[in-house]
N, C-alpha and C positions, 0 to 999 in steps of 0.2 A: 504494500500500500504506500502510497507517495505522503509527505507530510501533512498534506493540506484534509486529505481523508483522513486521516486519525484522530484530527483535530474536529472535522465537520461529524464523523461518527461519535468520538466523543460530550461535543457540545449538545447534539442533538439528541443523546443518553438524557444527561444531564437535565437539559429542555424536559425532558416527557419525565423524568422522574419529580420535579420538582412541580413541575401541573396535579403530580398527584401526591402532594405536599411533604416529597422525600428528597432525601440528599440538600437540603436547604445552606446547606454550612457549606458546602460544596464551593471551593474559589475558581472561577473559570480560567484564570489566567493559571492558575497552580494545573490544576486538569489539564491543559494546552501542555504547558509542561510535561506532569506526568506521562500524557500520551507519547510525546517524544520520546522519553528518556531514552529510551533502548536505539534509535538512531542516533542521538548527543553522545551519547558513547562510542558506541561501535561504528560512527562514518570516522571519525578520528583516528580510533586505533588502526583503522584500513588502511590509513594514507598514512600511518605511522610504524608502531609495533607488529601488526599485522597484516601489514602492506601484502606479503605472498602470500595472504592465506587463499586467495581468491574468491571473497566473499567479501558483504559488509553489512552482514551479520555475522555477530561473534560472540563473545560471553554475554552481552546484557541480552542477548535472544535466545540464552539456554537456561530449561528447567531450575539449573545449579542457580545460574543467577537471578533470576526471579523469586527463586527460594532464599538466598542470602541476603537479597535485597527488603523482602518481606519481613522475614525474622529480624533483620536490623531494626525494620522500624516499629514493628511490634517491641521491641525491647527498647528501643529508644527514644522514639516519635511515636506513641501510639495515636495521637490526634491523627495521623497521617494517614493513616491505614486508607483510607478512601483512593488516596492517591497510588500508595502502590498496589491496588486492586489496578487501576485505571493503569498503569505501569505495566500489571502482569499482562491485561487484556491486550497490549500489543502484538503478542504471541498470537495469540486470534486471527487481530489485524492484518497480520503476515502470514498466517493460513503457514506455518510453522512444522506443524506436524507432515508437510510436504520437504523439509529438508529432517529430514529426523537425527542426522549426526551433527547437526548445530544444534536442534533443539535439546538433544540427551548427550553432546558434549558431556564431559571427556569420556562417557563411557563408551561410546561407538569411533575413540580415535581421533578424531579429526572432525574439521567443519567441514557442511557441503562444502565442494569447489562449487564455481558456475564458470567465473571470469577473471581474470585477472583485473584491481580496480584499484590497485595501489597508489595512482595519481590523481590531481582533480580530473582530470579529463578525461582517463579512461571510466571513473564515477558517473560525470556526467552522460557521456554517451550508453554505458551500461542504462542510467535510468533514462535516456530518451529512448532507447529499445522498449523498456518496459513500458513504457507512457504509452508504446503503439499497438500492446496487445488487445483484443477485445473483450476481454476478461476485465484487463484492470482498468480500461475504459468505462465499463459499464459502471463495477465498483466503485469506483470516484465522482460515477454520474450521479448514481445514488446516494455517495458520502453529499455531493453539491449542493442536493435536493433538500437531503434531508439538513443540510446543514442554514439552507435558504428555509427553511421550514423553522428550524431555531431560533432564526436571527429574528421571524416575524412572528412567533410567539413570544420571545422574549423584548420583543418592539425595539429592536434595535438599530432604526432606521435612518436616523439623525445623529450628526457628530456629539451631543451632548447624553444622549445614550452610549455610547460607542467608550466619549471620556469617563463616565460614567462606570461602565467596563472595565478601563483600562486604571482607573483608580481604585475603585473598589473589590474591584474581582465578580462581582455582581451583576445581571444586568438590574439598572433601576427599575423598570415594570414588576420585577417578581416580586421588589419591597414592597411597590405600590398596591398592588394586587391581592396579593397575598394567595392562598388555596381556597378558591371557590368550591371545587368537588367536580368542576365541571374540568374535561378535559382536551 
């Protein structure tokens, strides 16, 4: 999944849960976050430490590290917990269980190969490949939608929602609104 889907499937999580008067504490820019994480790690180490692994998915896309990741903040940050749920579900996102030696890393050895992506530009071309299948066309159309579906329940239409947003973690509507029951 490309960044902008993870974020537009997350947000629009968030949206429908919060209509039915859940996840409320939920910081949407933290979320935005969360959903990344496992790429903020692993596009770096790719052009980095694990420039030849030929992937760029690496540890934050394996079982181990969603599990060490968790347990960290269960013991640390439990406030947190929301987030690294929203963190695990990246693995989803990535349809994960389609590379099964990254996902169950180090027991299976190695990571998938696919490509070699060690530089920005062999990255970039890697994911203009992927941008063109129709698979993960459709998925992102859907992430789009659904993410155009968030923005206008959560009435986020005008710059002073948006800063709203971007200061609060919030959209302003859900304070104003509150839980109708309707959905």
């Amino acid at each position: 999944m490309l960044p902008i889907g993870h974020i537009a499937y997350t947000w629009a999580a968030l949206a429908w849960l919060q209509s039915r008067g859940r996840a409320a504490g939920i910081d949407y820019r933290g979320a935005a976050l969360a959903a990344l994480l496992p790429d903020l790690i692993d596009k770096p180490l790719s052009l980095t430490l694990l420039s030849g692994s030929g992937t760029s998915q690496g540890p934050a896309h394996t079982l181990l590290g969603q599990l060490l990741l968790s347990l960290a903040v269960v013991r640390f940050k439990p406030a947190w917990r929301p987030y690294a749920l929203l963190c695990n579900s990246h693995l989803l996102a990535d349809q994960m269980w389609n590379y099964p030696r990254t996902l169950l890393f180090p027991l299976l050895g190695r990571f998938d190969y696919w490509k070699f992506m060690g530089t920005p530009q062999t990255m970039l071309h890697a994911y203009a490949e992927i941008a063109t299948r129709p698979a993960i066309i459709a998925v992102e159309l859907l992430g789009l939608a659904l993410l155009g579906w968030a923005l206008h329940h959560s009435r986020l239409g005008g710059k002073s929602a948006w800063k709203a947003l971007l200061l609060t973690g919030k959209p302003a509507a859900g304070k104003e609104r509150g839980h109708s029951g309707c959905g």
